[in-house]
mmCIF file of the C-alpha atoms, coordinates in Angstrom:
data_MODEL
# 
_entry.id   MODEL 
# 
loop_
_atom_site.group_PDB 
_atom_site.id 
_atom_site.type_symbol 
_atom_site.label_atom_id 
_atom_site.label_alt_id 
_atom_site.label_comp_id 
_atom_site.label_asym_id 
_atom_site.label_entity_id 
_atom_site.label_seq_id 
_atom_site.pdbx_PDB_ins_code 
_atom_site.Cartn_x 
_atom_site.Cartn_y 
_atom_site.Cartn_z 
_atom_site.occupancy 
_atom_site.B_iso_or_equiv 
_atom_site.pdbx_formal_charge 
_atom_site.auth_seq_id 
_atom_site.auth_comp_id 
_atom_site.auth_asym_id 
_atom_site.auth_atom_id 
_atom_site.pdbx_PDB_model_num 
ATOM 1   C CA . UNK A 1 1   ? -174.386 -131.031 -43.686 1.00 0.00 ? 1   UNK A CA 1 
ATOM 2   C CA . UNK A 1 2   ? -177.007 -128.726 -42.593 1.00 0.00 ? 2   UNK A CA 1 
ATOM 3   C CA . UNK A 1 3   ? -178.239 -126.250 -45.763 1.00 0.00 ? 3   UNK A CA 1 
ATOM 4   C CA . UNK A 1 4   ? -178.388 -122.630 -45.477 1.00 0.00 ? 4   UNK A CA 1 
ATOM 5   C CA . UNK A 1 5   ? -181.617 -121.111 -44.374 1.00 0.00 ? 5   UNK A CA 1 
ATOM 6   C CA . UNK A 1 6   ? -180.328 -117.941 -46.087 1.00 0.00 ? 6   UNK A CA 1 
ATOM 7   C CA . UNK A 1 7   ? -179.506 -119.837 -49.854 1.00 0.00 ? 7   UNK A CA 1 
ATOM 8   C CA . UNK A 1 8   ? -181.819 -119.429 -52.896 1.00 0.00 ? 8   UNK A CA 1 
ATOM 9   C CA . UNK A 1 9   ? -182.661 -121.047 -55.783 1.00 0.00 ? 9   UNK A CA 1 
ATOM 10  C CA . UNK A 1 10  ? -181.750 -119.592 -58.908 1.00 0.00 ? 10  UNK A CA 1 
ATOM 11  C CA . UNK A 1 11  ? -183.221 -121.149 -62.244 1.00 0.00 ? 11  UNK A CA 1 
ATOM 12  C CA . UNK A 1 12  ? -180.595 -121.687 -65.355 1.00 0.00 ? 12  UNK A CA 1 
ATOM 13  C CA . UNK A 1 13  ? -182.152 -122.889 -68.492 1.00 0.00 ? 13  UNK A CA 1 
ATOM 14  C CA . UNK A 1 14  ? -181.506 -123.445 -71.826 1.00 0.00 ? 14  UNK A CA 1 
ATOM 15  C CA . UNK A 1 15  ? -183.401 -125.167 -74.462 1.00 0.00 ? 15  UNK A CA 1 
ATOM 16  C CA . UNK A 1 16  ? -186.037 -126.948 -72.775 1.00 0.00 ? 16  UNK A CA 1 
ATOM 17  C CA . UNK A 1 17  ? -184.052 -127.890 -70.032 1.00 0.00 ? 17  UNK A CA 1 
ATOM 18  C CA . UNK A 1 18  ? -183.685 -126.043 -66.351 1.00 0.00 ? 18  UNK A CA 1 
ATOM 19  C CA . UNK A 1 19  ? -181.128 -126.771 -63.635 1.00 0.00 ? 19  UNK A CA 1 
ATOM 20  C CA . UNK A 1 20  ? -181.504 -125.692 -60.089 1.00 0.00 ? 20  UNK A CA 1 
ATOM 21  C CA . UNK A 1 21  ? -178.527 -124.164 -58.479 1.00 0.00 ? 21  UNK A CA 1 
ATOM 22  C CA . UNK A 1 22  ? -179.019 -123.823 -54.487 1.00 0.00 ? 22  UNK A CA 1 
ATOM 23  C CA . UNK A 1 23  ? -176.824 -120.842 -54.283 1.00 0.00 ? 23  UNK A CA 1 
ATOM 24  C CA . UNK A 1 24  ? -175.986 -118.133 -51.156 1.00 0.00 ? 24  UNK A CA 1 
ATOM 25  C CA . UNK A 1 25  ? -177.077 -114.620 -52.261 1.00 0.00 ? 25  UNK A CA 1 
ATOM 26  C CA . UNK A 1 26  ? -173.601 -113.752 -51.514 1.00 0.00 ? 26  UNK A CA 1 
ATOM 27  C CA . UNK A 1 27  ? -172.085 -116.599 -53.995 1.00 0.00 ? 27  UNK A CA 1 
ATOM 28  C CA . UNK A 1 28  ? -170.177 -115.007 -56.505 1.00 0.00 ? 28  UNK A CA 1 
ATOM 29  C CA . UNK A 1 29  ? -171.316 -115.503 -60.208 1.00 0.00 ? 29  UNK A CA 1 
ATOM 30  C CA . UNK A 1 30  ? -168.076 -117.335 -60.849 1.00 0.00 ? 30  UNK A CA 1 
ATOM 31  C CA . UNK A 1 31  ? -168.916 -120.113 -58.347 1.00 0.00 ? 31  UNK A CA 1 
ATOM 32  C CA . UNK A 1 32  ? -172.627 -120.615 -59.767 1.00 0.00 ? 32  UNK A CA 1 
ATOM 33  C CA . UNK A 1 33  ? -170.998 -120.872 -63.466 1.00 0.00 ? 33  UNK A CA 1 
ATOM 34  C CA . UNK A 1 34  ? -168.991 -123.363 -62.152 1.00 0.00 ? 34  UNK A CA 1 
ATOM 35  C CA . UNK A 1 35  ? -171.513 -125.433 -60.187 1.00 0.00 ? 35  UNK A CA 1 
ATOM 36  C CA . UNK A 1 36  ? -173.499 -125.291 -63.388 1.00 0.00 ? 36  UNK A CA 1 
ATOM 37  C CA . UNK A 1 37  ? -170.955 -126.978 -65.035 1.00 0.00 ? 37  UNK A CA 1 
ATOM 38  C CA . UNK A 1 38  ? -170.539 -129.519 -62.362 1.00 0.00 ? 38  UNK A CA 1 
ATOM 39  C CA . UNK A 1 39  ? -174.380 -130.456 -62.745 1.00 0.00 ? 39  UNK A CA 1 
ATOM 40  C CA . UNK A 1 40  ? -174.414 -130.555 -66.992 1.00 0.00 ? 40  UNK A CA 1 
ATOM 41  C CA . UNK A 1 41  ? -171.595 -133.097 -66.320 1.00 0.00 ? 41  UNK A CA 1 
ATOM 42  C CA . UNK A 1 42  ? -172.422 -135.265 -64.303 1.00 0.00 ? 42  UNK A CA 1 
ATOM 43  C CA . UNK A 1 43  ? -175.696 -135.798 -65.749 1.00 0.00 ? 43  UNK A CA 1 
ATOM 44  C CA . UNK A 1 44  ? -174.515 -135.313 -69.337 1.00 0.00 ? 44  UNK A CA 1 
ATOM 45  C CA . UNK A 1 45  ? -172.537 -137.961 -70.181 1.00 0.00 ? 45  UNK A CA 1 
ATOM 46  C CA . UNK A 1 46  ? -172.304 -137.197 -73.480 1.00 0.00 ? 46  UNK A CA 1 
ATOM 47  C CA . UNK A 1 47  ? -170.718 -134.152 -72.627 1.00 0.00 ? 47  UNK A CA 1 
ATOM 48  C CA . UNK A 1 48  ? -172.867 -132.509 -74.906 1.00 0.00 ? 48  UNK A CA 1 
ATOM 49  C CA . UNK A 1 49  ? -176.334 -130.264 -74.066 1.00 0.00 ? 49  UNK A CA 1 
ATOM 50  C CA . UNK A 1 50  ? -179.552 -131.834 -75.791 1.00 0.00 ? 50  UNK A CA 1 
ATOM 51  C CA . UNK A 1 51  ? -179.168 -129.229 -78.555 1.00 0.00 ? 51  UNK A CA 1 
ATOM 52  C CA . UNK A 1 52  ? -175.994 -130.569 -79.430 1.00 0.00 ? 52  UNK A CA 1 
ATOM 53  C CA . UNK A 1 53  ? -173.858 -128.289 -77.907 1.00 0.00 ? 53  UNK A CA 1 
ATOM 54  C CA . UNK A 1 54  ? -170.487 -129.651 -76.034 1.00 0.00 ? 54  UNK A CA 1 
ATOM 55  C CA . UNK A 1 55  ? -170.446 -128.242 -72.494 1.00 0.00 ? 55  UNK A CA 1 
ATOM 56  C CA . UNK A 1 56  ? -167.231 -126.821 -71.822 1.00 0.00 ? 56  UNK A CA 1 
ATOM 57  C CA . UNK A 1 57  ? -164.664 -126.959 -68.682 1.00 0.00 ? 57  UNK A CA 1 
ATOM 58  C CA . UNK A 1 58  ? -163.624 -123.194 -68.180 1.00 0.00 ? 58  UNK A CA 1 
ATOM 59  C CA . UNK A 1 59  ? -166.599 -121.507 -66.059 1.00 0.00 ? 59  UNK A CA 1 
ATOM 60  C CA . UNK A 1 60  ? -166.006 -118.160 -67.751 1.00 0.00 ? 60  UNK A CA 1 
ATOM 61  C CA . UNK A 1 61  ? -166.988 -119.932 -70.829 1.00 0.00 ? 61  UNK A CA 1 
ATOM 62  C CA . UNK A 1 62  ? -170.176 -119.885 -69.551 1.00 0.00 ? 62  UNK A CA 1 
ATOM 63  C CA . UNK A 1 63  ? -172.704 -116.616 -70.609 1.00 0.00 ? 63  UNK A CA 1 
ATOM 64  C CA . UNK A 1 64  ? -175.729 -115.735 -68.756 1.00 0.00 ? 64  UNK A CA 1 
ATOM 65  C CA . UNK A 1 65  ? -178.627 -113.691 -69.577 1.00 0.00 ? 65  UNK A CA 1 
ATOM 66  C CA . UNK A 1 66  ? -181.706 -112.732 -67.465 1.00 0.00 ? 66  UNK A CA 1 
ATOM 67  C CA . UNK A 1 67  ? -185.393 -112.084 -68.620 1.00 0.00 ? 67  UNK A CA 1 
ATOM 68  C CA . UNK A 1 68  ? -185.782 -108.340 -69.941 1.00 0.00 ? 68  UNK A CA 1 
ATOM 69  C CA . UNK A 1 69  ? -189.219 -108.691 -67.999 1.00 0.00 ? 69  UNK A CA 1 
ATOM 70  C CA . UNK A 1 70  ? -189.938 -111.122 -65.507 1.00 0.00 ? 70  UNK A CA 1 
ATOM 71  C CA . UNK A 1 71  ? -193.824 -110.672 -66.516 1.00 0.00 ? 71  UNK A CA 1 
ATOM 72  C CA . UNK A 1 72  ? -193.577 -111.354 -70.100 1.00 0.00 ? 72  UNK A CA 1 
ATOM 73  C CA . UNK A 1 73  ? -192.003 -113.920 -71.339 1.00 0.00 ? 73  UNK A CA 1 
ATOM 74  C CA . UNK A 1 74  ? -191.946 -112.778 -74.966 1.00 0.00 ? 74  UNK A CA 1 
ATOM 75  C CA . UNK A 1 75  ? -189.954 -110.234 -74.352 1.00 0.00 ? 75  UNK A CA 1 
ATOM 76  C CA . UNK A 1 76  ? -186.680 -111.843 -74.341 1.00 0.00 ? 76  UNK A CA 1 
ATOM 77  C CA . UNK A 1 77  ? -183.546 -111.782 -72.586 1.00 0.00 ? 77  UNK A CA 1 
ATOM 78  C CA . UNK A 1 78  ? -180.026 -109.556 -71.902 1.00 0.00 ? 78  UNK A CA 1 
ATOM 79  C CA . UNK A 1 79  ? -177.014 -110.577 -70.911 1.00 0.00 ? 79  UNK A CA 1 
ATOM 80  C CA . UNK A 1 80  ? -175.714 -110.506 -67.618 1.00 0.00 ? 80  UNK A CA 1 
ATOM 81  C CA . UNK A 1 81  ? -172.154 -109.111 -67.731 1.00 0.00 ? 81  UNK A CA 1 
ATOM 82  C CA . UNK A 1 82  ? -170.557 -109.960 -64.442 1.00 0.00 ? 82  UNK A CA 1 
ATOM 83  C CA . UNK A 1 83  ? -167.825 -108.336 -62.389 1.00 0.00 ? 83  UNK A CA 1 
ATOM 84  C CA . UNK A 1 84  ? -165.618 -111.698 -62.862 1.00 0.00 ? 84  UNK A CA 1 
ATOM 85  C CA . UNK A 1 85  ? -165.800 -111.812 -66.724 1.00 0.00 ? 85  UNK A CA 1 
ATOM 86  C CA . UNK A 1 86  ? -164.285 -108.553 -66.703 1.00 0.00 ? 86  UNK A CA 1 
ATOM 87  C CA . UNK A 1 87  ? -160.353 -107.900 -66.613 1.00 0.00 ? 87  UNK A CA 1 
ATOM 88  C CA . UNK A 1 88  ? -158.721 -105.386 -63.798 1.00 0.00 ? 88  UNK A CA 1 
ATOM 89  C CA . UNK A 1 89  ? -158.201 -103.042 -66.483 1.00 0.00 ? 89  UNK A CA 1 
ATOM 90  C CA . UNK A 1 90  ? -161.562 -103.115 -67.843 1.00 0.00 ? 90  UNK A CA 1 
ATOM 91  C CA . UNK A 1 91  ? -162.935 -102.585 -64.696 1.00 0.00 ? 91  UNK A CA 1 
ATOM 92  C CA . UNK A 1 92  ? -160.828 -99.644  -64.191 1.00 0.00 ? 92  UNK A CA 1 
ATOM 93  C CA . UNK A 1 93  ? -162.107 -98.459  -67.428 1.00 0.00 ? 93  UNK A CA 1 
ATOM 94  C CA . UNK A 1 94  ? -165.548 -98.737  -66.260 1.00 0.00 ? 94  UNK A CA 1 
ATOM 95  C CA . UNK A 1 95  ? -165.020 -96.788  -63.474 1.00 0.00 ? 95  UNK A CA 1 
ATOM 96  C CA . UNK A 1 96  ? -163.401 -93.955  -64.586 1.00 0.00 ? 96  UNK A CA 1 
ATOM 97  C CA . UNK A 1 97  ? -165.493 -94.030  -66.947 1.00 0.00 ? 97  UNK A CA 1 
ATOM 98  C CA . UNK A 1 98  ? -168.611 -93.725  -64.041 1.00 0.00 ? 98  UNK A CA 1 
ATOM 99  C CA . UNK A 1 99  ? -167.010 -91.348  -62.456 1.00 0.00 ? 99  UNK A CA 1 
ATOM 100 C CA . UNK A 1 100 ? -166.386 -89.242  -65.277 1.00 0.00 ? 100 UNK A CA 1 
ATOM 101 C CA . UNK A 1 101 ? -170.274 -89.156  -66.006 1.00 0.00 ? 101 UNK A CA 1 
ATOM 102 C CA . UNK A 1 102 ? -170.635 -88.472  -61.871 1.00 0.00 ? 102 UNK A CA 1 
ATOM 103 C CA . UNK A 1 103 ? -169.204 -85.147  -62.505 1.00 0.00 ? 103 UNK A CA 1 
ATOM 104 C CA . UNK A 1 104 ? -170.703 -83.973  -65.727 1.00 0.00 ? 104 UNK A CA 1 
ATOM 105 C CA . UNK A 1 105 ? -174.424 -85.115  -63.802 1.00 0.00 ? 105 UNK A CA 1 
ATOM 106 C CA . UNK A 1 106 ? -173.126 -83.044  -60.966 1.00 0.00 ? 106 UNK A CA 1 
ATOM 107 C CA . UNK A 1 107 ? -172.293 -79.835  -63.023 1.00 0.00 ? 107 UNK A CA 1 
ATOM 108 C CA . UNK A 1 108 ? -175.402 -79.681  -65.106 1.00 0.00 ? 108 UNK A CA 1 
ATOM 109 C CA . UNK A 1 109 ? -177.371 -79.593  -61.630 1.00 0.00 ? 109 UNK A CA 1 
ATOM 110 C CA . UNK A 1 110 ? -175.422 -76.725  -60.877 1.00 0.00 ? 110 UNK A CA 1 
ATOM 111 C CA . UNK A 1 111 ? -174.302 -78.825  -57.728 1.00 0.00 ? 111 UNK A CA 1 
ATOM 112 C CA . UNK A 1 112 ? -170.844 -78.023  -55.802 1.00 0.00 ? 112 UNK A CA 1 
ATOM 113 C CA . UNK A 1 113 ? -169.522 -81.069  -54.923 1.00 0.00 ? 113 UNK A CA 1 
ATOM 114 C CA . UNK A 1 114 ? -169.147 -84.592  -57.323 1.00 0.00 ? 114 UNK A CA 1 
ATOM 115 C CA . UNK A 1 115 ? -169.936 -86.857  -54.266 1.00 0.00 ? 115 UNK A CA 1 
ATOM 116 C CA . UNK A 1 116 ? -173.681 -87.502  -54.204 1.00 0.00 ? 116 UNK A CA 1 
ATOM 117 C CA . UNK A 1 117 ? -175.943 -89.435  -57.102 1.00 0.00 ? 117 UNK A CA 1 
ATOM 118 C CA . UNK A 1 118 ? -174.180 -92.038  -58.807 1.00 0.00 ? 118 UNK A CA 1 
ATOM 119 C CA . UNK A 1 119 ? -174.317 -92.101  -62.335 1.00 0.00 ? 119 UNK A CA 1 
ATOM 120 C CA . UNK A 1 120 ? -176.218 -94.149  -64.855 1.00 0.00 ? 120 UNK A CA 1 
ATOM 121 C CA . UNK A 1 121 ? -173.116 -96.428  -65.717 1.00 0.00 ? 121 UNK A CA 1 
ATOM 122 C CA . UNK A 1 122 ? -174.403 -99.830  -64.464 1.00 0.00 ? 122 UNK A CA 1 
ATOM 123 C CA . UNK A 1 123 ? -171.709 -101.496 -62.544 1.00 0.00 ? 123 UNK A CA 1 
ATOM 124 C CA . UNK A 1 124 ? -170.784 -105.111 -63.562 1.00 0.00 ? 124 UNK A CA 1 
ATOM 125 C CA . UNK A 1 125 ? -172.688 -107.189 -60.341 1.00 0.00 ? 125 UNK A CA 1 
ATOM 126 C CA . UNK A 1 126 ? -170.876 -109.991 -58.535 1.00 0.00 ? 126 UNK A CA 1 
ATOM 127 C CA . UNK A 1 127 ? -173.664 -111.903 -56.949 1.00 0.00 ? 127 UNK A CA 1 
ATOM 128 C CA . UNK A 1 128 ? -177.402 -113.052 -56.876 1.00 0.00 ? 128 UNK A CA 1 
ATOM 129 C CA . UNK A 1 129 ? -177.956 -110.296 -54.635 1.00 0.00 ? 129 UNK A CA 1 
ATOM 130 C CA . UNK A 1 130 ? -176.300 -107.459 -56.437 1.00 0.00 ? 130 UNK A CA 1 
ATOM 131 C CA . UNK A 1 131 ? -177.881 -108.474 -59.434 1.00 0.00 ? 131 UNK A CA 1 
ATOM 132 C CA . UNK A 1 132 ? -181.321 -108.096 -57.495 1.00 0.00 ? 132 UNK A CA 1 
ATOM 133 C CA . UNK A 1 133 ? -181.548 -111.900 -57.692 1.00 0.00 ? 133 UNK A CA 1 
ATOM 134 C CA . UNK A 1 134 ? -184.061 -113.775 -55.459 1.00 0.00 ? 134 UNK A CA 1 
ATOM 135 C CA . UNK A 1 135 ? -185.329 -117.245 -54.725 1.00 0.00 ? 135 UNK A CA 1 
ATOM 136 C CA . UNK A 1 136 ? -186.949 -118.710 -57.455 1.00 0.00 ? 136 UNK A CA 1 
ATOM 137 C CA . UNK A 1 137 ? -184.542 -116.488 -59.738 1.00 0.00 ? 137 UNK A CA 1 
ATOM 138 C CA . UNK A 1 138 ? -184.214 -117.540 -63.621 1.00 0.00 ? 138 UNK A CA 1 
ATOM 139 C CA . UNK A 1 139 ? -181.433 -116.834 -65.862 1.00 0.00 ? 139 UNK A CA 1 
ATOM 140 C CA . UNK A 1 140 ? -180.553 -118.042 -68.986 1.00 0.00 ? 140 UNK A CA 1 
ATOM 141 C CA . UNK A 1 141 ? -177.332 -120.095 -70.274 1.00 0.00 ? 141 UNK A CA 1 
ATOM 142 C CA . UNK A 1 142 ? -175.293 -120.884 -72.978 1.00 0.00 ? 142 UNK A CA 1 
ATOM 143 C CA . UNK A 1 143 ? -171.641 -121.305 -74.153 1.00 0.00 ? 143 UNK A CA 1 
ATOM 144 C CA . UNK A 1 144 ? -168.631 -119.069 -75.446 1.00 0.00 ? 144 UNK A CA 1 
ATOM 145 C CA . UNK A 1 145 ? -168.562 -121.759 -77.944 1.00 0.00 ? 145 UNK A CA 1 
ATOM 146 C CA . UNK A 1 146 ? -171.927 -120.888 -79.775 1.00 0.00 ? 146 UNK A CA 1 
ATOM 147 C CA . UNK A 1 147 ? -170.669 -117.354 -80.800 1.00 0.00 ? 147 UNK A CA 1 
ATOM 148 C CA . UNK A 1 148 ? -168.453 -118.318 -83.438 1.00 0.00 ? 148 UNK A CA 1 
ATOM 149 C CA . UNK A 1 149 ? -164.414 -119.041 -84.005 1.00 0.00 ? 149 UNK A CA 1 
ATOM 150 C CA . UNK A 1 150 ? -163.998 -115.718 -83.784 1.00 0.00 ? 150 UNK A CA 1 
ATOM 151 C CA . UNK A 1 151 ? -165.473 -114.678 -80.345 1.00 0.00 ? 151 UNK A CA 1 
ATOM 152 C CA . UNK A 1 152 ? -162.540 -114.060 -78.166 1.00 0.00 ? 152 UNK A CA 1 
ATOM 153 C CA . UNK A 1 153 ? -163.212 -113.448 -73.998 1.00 0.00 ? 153 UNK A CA 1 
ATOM 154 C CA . UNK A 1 154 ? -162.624 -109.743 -74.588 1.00 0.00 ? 154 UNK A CA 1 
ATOM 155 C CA . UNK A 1 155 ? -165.155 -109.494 -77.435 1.00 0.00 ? 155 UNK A CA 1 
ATOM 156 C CA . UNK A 1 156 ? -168.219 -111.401 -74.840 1.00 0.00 ? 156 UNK A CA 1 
ATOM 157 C CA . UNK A 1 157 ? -166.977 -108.930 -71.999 1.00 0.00 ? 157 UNK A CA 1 
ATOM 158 C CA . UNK A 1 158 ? -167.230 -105.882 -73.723 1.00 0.00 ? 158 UNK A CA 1 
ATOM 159 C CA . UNK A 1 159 ? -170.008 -106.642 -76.175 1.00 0.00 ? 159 UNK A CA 1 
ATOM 160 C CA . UNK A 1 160 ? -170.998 -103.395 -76.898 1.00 0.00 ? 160 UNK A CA 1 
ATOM 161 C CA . UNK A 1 161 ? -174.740 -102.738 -77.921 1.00 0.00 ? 161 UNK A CA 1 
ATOM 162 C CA . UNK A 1 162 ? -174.764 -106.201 -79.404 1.00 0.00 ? 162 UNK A CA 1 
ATOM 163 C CA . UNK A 1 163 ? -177.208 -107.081 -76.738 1.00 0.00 ? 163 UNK A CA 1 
ATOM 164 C CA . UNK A 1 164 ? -180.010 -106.711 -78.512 1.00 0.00 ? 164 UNK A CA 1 
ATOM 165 C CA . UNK A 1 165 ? -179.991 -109.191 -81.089 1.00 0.00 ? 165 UNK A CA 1 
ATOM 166 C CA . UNK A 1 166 ? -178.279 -111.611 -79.418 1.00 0.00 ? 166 UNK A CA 1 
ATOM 167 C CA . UNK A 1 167 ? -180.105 -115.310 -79.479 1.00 0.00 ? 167 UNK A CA 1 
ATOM 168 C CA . UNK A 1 168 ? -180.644 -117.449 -76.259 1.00 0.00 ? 168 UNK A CA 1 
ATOM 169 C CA . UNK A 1 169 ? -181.751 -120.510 -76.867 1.00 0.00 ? 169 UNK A CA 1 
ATOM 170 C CA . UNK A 1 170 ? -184.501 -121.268 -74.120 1.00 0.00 ? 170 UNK A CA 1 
ATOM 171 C CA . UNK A 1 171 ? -188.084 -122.156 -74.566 1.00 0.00 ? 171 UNK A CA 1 
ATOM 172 C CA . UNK A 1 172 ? -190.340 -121.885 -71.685 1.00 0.00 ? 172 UNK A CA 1 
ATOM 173 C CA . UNK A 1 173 ? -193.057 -124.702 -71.509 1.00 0.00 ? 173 UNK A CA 1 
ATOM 174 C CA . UNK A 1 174 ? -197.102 -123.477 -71.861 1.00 0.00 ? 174 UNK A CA 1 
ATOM 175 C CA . UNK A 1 175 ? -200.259 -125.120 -70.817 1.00 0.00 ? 175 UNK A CA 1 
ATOM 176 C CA . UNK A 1 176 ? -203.728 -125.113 -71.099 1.00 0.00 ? 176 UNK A CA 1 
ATOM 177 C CA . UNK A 1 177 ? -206.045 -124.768 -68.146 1.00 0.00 ? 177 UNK A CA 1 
ATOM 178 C CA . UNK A 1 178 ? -209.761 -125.259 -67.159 1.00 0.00 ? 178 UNK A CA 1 
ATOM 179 C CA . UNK A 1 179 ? -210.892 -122.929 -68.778 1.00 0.00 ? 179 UNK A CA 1 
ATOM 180 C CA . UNK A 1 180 ? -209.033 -123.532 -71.878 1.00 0.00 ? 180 UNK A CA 1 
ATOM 181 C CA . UNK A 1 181 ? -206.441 -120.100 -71.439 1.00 0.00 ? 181 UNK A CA 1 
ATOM 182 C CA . UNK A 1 182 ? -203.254 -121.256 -73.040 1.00 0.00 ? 182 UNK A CA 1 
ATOM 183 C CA . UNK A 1 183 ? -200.728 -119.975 -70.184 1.00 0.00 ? 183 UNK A CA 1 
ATOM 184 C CA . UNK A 1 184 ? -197.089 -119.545 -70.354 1.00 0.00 ? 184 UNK A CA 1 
ATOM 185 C CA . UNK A 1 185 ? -194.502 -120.382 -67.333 1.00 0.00 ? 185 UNK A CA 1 
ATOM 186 C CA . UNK A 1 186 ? -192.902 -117.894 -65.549 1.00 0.00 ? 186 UNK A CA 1 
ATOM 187 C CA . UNK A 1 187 ? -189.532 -116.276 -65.556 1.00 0.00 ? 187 UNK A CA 1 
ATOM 188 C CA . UNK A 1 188 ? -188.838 -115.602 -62.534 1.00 0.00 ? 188 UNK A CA 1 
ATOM 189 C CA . UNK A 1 189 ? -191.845 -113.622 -61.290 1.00 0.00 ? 189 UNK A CA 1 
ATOM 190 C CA . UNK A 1 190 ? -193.851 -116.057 -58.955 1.00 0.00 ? 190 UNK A CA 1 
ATOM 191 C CA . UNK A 1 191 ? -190.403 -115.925 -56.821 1.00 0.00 ? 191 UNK A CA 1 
ATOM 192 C CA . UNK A 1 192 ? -189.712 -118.629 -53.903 1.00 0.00 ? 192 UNK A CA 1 
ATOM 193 C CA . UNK A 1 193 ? -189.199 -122.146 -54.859 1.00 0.00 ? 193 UNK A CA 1 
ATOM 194 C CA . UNK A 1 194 ? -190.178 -123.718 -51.659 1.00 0.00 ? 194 UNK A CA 1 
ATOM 195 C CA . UNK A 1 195 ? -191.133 -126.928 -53.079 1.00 0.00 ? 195 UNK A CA 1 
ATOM 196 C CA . UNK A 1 196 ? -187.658 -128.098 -54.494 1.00 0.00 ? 196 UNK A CA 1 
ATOM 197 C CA . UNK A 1 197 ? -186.645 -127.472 -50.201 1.00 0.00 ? 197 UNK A CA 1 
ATOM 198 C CA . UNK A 1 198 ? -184.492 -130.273 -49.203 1.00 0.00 ? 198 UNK A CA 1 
ATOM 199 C CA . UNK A 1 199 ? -183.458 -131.510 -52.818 1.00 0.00 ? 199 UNK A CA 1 
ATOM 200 C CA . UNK A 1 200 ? -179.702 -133.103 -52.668 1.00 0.00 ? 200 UNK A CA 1 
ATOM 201 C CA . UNK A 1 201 ? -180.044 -135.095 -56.125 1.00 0.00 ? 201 UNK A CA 1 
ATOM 202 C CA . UNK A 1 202 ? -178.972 -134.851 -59.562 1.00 0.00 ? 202 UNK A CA 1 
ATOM 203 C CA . UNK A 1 203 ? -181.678 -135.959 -62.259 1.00 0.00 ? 203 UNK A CA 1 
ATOM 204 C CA . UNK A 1 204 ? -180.459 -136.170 -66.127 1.00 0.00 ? 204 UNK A CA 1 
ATOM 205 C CA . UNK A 1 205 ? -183.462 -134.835 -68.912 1.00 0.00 ? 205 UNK A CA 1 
ATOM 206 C CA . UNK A 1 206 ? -184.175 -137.414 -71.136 1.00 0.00 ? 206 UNK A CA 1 
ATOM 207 C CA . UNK A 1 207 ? -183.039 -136.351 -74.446 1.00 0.00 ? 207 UNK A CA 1 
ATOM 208 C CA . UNK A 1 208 ? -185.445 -137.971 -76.507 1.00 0.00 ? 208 UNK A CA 1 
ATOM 209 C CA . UNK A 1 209 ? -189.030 -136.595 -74.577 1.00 0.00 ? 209 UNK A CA 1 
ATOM 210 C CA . UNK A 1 210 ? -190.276 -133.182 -75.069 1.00 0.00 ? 210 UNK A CA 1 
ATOM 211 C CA . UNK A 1 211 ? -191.578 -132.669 -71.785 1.00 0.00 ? 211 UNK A CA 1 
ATOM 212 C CA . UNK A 1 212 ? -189.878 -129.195 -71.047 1.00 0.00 ? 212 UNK A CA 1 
ATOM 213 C CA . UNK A 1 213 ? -187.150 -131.597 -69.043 1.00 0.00 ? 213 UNK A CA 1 
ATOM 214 C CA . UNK A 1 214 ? -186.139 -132.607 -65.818 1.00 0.00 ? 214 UNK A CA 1 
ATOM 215 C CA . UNK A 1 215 ? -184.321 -129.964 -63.454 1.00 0.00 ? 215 UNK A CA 1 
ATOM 216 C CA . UNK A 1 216 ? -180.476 -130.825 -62.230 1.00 0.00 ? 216 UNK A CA 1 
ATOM 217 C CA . UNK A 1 217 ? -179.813 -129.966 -59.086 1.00 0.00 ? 217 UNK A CA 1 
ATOM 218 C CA . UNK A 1 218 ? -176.827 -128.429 -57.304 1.00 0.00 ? 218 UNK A CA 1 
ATOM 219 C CA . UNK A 1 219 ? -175.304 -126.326 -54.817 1.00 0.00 ? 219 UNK A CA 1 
ATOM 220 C CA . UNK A 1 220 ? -172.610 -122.712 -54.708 1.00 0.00 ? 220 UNK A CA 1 
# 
């Protein structure tokens, strides 16, 4: 099968270990959770990540975060709430709840109509590109499992301001160059991935090296 000249490559990581997911731009977030999935398992067998963690079934079980700045890697990351975590009625909340903030914008500019300028409620994005996603993309991943017995669906999708204490478990490799400049890999800011073109394999991370791991490939 021919690939898409249009797909990117988005970068999900956790721990030290990244998978590749070849993904359309239009692919919606539900599809790259569950391709995700696909990849831990079949090069898992174990079933479990290398921190231990089982890998689950259910693609909404599946959180993702992106970089809070794509230039600095200390700076952490926030999660990603997607359109397809979210419930019809929650969504309806959300957008009353925009539109209700449209028109008190509207009438402190004096304006006469509610139509124009879209409020600062952020929308819940259902793709790469409507998260402003490109090739070379990284997010982070982990599991509903790892927040606690008590974490139902509901509580992840709404989360609240929770955000910014919340722990992702990723650690992004460093080197040292010529000139002996300890440097830090990227999240996400170099952009396209041009030499992982043409990949159509699956590669497993040995569990037992600390070598930042192996990337698993795989395709939405």
């Amino acid at each position: 099968m021919q690939a898409n000249p249009s797909c990117i490559t988005l970068r999900l990581k956790n721990h030290k270990s990244t998978t590749l997911v070849h993904a359309d731009p239009l692919a919606s977030f539900l599809d790259i959770r569950r391709e995700l999935l696909i990849a831990l398992h079949l090069t898992r067998p174990t079933g479990r990540l290398r921190n231990g963690v089982e890998i689950p079934n259910d693609p909404l079980d599946v959180l993702l975060a992106r970089p809070r700045d794509v230039h600095d890697v200390s700076a952490g990351w926030v999660r990603l709430r997607t359109e397809d975590e979210a419930s019809e009625e929650e969504l309806d909340e959300e957008e009353q709840a925009a539109a209700a903030q449209d028109v008190s914008t509207t009438k402190k500019r004096g304006a006469a109509t509610t139509g124009k300028g879209r409020s600062a409620v952020v929308r819940r994005p259902n793709c790469p590109k409507a998260a402003g996603l490109k090739d070379g993309g990284v997010l982070a991943y982990k599991f509903r499992s790892e927040l606690g017995a008590r974490a139902t669906k509901r509580d992840v999708v709404m989360g609240g301001d929770d955000d910014e204490g919340e722990e992702w478990d990723v650690v992004i490799a460093s080197y040292e160059d010529t000139t002996g400049t300890v440097n830090e890999g990227d999240v996400g800011a170099i952009g396209s991935l041009d030499e992982f073109a043409g990949a159509s394999v699956a590669r497993n991370d040995d569990d037992d090296d600390d070598d930042g791991g192996q990337d698993d490939l795989s395709h939405a």
